[in-house]
C-alpha positions in Angstrom: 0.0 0.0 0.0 1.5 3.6 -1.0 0.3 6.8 0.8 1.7 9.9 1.2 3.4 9.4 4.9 5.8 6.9 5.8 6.3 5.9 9.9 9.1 7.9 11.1 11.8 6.1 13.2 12.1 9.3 15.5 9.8 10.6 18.1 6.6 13.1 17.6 7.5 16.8 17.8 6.7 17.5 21.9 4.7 20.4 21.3 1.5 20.8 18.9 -1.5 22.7 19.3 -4.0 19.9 18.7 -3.1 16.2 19.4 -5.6 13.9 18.0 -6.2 10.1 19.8 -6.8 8.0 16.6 -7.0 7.7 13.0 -10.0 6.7 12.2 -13.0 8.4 10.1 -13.4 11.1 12.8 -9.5 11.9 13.9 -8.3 11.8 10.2 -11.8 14.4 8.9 -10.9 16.6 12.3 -7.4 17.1 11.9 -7.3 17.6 8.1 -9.9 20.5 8.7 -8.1 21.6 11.6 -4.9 21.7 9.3 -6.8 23.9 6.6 -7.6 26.4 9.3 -4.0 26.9 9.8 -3.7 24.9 13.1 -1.0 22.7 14.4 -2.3 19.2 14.3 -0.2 15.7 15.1 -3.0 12.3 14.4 -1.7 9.5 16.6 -2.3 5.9 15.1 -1.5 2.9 16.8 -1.4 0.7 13.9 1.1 0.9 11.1 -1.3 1.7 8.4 -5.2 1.2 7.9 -5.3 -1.5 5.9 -7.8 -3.9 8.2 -11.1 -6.2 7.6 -14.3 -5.6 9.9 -14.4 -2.1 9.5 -17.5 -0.5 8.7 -17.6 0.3 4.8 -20.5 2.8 4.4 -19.9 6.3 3.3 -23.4 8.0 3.4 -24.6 10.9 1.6 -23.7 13.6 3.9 -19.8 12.7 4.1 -20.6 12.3 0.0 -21.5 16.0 0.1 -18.6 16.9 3.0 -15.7 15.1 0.5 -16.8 17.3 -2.5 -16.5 20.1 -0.5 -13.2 19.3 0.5 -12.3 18.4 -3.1 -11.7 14.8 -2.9 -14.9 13.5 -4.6 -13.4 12.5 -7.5 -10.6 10.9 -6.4 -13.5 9.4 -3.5 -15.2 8.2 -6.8 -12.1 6.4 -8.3 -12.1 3.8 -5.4 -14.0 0.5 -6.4 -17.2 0.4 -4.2 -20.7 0.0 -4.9 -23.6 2.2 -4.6 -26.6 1.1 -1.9 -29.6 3.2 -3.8 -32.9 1.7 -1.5 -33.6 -1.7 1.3 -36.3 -3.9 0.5 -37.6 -6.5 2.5 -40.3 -9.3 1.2 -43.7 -8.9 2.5 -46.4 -11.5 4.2 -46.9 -12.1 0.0 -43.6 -12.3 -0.7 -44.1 -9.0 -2.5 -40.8 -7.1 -2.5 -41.3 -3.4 -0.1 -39.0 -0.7 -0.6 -38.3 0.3 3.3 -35.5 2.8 2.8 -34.9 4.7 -0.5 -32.0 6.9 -0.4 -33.1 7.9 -4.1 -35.7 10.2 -2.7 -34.0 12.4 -0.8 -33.1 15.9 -1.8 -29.0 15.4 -1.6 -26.0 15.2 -4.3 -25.6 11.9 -3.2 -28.8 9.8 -2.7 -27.0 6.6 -2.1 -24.8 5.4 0.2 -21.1 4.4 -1.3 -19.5 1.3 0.3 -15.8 1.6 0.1 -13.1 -0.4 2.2 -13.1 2.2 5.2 -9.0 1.3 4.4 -9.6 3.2 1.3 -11.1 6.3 2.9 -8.5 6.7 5.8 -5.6 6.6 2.5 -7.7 9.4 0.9 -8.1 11.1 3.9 -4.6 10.9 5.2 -3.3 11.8 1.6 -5.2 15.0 1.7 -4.4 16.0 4.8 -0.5 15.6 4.2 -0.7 18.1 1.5 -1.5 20.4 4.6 2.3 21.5 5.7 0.9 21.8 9.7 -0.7 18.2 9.5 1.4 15.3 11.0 0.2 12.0 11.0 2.5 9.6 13.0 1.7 5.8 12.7 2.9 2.9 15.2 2.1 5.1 18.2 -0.1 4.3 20.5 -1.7 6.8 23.4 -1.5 4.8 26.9 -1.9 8.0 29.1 -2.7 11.8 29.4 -0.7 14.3 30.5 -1.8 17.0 33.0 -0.8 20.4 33.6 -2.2 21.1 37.0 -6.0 20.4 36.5 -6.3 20.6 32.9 -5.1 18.1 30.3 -2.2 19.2 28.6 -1.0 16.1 26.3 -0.5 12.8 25.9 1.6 10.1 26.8 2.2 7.0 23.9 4.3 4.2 23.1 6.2 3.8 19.5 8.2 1.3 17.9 11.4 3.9 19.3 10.2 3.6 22.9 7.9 5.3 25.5 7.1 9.3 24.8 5.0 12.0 25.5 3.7 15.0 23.1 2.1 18.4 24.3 -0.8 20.1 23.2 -3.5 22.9 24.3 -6.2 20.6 23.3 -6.4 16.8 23.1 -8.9 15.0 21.5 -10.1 11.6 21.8 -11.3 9.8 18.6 -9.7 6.5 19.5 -13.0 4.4 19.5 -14.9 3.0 22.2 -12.4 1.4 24.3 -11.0 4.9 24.5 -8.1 5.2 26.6 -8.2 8.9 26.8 -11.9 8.5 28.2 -10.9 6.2 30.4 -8.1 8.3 32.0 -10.1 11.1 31.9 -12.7 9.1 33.8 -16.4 11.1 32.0 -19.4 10.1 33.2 -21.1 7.4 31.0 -24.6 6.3 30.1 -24.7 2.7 29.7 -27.6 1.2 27.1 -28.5 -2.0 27.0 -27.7 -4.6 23.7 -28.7 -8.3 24.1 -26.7 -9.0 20.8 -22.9 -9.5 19.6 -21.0 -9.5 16.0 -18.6 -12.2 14.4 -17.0 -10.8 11.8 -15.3 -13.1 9.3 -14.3 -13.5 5.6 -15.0 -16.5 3.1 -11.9 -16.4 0.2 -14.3 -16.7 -3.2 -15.0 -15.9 -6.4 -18.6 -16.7 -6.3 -21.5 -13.4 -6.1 -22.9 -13.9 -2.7 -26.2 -12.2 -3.4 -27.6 -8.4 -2.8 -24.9 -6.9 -0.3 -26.5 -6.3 3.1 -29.4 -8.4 2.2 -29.6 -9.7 6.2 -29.9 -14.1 6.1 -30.9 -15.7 9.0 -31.5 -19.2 10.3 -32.0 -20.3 13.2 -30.5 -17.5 16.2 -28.3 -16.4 13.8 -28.4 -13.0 11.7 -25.7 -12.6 8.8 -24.9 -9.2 6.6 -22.8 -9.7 3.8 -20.3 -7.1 2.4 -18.8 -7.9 -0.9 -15.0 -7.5 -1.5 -12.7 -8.5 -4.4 -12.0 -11.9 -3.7 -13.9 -12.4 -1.2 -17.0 -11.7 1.2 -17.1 -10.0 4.7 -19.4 -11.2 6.9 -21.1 -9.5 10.6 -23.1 -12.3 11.7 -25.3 -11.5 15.0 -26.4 -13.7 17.7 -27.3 -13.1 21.1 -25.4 -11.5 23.4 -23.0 -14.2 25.9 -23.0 -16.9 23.4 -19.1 -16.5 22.1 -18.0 -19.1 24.3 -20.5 -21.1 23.8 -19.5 -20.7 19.7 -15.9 -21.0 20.0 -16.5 -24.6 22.6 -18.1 -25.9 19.0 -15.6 -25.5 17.2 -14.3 -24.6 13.5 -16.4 -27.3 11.4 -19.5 -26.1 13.5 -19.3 -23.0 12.5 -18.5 -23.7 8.5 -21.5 -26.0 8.9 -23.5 -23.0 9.8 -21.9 -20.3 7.9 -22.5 -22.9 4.6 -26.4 -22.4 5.8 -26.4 -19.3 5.9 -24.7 -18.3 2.7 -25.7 -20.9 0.5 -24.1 -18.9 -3.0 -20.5 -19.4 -1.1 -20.9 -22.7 1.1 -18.4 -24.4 -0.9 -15.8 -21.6 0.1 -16.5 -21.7 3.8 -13.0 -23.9 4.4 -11.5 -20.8 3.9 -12.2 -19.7 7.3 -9.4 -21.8 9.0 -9.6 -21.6 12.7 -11.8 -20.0 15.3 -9.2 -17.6 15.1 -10.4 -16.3 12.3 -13.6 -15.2 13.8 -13.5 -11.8 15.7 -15.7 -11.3 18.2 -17.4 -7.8 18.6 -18.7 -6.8 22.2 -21.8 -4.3 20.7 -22.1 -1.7 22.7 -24.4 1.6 22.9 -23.4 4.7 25.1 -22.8 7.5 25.5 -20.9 10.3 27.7 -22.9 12.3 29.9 -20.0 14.7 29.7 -17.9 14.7 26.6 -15.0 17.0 27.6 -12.6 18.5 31.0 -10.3 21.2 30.6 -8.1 20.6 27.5 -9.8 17.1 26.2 -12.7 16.8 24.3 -14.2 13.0 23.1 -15.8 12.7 19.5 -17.2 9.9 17.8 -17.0 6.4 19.3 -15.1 7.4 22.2 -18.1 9.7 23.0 -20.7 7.6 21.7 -20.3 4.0 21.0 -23.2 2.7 18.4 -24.5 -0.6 17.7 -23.1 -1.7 14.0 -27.0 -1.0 12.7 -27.5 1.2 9.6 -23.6 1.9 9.7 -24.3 5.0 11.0 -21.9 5.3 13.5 -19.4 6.4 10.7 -21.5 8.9 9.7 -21.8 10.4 13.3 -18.9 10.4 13.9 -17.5 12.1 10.8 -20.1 14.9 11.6 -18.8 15.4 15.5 -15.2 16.1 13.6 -17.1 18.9 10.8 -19.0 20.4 14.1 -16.0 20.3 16.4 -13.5 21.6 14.0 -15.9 24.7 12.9 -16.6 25.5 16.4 -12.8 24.7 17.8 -10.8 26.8 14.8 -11.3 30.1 15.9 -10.3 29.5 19.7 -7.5 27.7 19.1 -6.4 30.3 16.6 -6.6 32.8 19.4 -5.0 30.7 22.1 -7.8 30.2 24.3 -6.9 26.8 25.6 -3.5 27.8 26.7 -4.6 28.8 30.2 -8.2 27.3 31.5 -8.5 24.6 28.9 -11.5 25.9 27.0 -14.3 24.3 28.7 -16.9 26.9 27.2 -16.0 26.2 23.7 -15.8 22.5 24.0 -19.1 22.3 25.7 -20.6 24.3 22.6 -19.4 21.0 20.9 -21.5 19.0 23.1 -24.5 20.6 23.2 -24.8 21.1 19.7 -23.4 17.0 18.9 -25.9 15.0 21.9 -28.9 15.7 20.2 -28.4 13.6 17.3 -26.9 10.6 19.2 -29.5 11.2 21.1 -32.1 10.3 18.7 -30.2 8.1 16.6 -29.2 6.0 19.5 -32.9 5.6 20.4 -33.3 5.2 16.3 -31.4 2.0 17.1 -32.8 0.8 20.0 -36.6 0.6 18.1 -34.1 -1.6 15.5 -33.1 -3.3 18.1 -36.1 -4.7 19.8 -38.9 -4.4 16.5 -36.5 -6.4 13.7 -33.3 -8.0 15.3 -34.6 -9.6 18.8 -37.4 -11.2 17.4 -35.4 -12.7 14.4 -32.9 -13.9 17.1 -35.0 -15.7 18.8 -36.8 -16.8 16.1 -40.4 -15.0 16.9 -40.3 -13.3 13.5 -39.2 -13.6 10.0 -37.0 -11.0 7.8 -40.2 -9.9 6.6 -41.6 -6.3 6.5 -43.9 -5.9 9.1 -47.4 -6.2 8.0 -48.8 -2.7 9.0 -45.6 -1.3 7.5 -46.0 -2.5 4.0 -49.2 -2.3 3.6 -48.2 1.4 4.9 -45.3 1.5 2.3 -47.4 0.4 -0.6 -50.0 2.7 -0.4 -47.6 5.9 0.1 -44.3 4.6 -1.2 -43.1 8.7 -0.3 -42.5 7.4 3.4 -39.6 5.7 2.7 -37.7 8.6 2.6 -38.2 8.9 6.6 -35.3 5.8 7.5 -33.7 7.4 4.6 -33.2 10.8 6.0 -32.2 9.1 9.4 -29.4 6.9 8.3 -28.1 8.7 4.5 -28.3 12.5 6.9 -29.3 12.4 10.3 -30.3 15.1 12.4 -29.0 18.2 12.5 -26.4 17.3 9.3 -22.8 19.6 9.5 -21.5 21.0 6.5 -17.8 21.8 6.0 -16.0 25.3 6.9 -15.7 27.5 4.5 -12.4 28.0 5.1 -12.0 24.4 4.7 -13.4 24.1 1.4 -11.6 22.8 -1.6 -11.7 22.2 -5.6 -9.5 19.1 -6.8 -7.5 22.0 -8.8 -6.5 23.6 -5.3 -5.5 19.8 -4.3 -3.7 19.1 -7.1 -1.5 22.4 -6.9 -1.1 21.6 -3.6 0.3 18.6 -3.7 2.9 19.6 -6.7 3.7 22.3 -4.0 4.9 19.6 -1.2 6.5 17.6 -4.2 8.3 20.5 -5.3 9.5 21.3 -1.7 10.9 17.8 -1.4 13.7 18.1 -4.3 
């Protein structure tokens, strides 16, 4: 894989203005529009580069409209991916309903793209190294904050060239929801009950598995299928306590039941080897009650963990980085965090970022206990609900409701003008830095 930065050997500068936990969706959109505002930003990623399975692939039409802003839509468009236009589920009469249908709403982009997430974090990463205050440094992982008095003034983090720390006037959490930063900052969380898990694995093959995220299920099992080249990613969910249970069965068990329930690849499932193949996904909903002390804020996941349905966790996320960034920019511009840690202009982030996970949250919840509890446990079928289609089929128009919810969500953020580029500002950009090299 070739991207722009390379892992240095040496150590993170020890003083930045913004130090970003993380570089996923939400650190990697926050510190590239940080980086356009003229900020100081260093991205700390634990891994070496982003090239992992059983990520979430769904770009939906609101981060469609943020990347042409930003003026990385067409090179967005280049990726392979496919386009998820409208969700249909088979009725009582096995008459195909239209439950969610992207193409009605009023967007540039009424679908929703799915791309390797691997893919996005490259583009990402790429634009935000043509930014000459934008420093992304890979391999090091955040295992502490630092304080300064009673505010947090940095992190600590490990890297292949040994234990170091890095000082900032704002730190920002967007390392997921086994944040560490959250933990060491120790916010108050809201706790929300899930009674199901994920398995994510792949099955090597050739074969077309079917519609992507066309939900199979037999039995207590639930599987969503995500195409790649190659191959097929698969989040299969079952009730919550059961991995043990799954794991005591062992390998040929679980082919056995992955060949049931994807019947176009069963021949292939050999290719998962070992149990060890199958990850295990503790799904978890919360969300802070407070989402910031002096100098730290939390974004995304490590403010909000989501349950995996309707991949909108992405999508929140990557709006908590617009929102914080636009509000965030001018302060730290004008040094307010040096000396009280900004608690006034983090908490605007807050207030104006709970609403949404708010009702999206509770968006998830009605998933939850209406379509995937009673499939579980086997007390309803992946049918649309009778009321609902007949509903649907009379005023087809009111599928653009679940459409607005997952493809925008409430209160949608749109990028900074400041932040706002064409690709030939991009591309002149980046013969800049290539020139500066030699």
């Amino acid at each position: 894989m070739s991207t722009t930065y390379q892992t240095p050997n040496s150590d993170p500068p020890d003083n930045t203005t913004c130090v970003i936990a993380g570089g996923g969706p939400a650190g990697l959109v926050l510190g590239l529009l940080l980086a356009r505002a003229g900020i100081e930003v260093t991205v700390l990623e634990k891994h070496a580069d982003f090239l992992r399975d059983f990520r979430g692939d769904t770009v939906h039409p609101t981060t469609l409209g943020l990347l042409e802003d930003l003026g990385l839509i067409e090179q967005f468009n280049e990726l392979p991916q496919s386009k998820l236009t409208h969700l249909e589920l088979p009725n009582a009469r096995d008459k195909d309903v239209v439950l969610v249908d992207f193409r009605r709403l009023a967007v540039r982009y009424p679908y929703v793209a799915m791309v390797p997430q691997w893919d996005l974090l490259n583009l990402l990463a790429e634009a935000a190294a043509l930014e000459p205050n934008f420093t992304l440094r890979t391999e090091h992982e955040v295992t502490d904050i630092v304080y300064d008095h009673d505010r947090v003034a940095g992190v600590e983090y490990r890297s292949p060239s040994g234990q170091g720390r890095i000082l900032a006037e704002l730190t920002v959490a967007c390392d997921g929801r086994w944040s560490i930063i959250r933990q060491a900052v120790s916010l108050p969380v809201k706790e929300l009950p899930v009674n199901f898990d994920v398995w994510w694995y792949r099955i090597d093959t050739t074969e077309d598995a079917g519609t992507a995220l066309l939900p199979r299920i037999i039995a207590d099992r639930l599987a969503i299928v995500i195409p790649r080249e190659g191959y097929v990613q698969v989040a299969q969910l079952g009730l919550k306590g059961s991995d043990a249970e799954i794991r005591a069965r062992g390998i040929e068990a679980f082919r056995t039941q992955a060949a049931e329930l994807l019947p176009a690849v069963a021949d292939d499932v050999s290719t998962i080897a070992t149990m060890e193949d199958v990850k295990h996904l503790d799904v978890r909903v919360d969300r802070l009650r407070r989402w910031y002390a002096p100098g730290v804020l939390c974004i995304g996941d490590a403010a909000h963990a989501m349950s995996p349905v309707g991949g909108i966790g992405i999508n929140l996320a990557v709006q908590d980085a617009v929102a914080a960034a636009r509000l965030l920019a001018g302060p730290l511009q004008r040094g307010d965090f040096r000396h009280d840690g900004g608690e006034q202009h983090l908490a605007r982030v807050q207030r104006r970022r709970m609403l949404p996970t708010v009702v999206l949250q509770g968006l998830q919840r009605v998933a939850h206990a209406v379509v995937i509890m009673p499939a579980l446990r086997g007390r309803r079928s992946l049918r649309a609900p009778r009321r609902l289609s007949w509903l649907l089929e009379r005023v087809p128009s009111l599928s653009v409701i679940p459409a607005f919810a997952v493809g925008v969500g409430p209160r949608p953020e749109k990028a900074p003008h400041w932040a706002r580029r064409t690709r030939a500002n991009n591309v002149s950009a980046d013969a800049t830095k290539r020139a500066a090299r030699g």
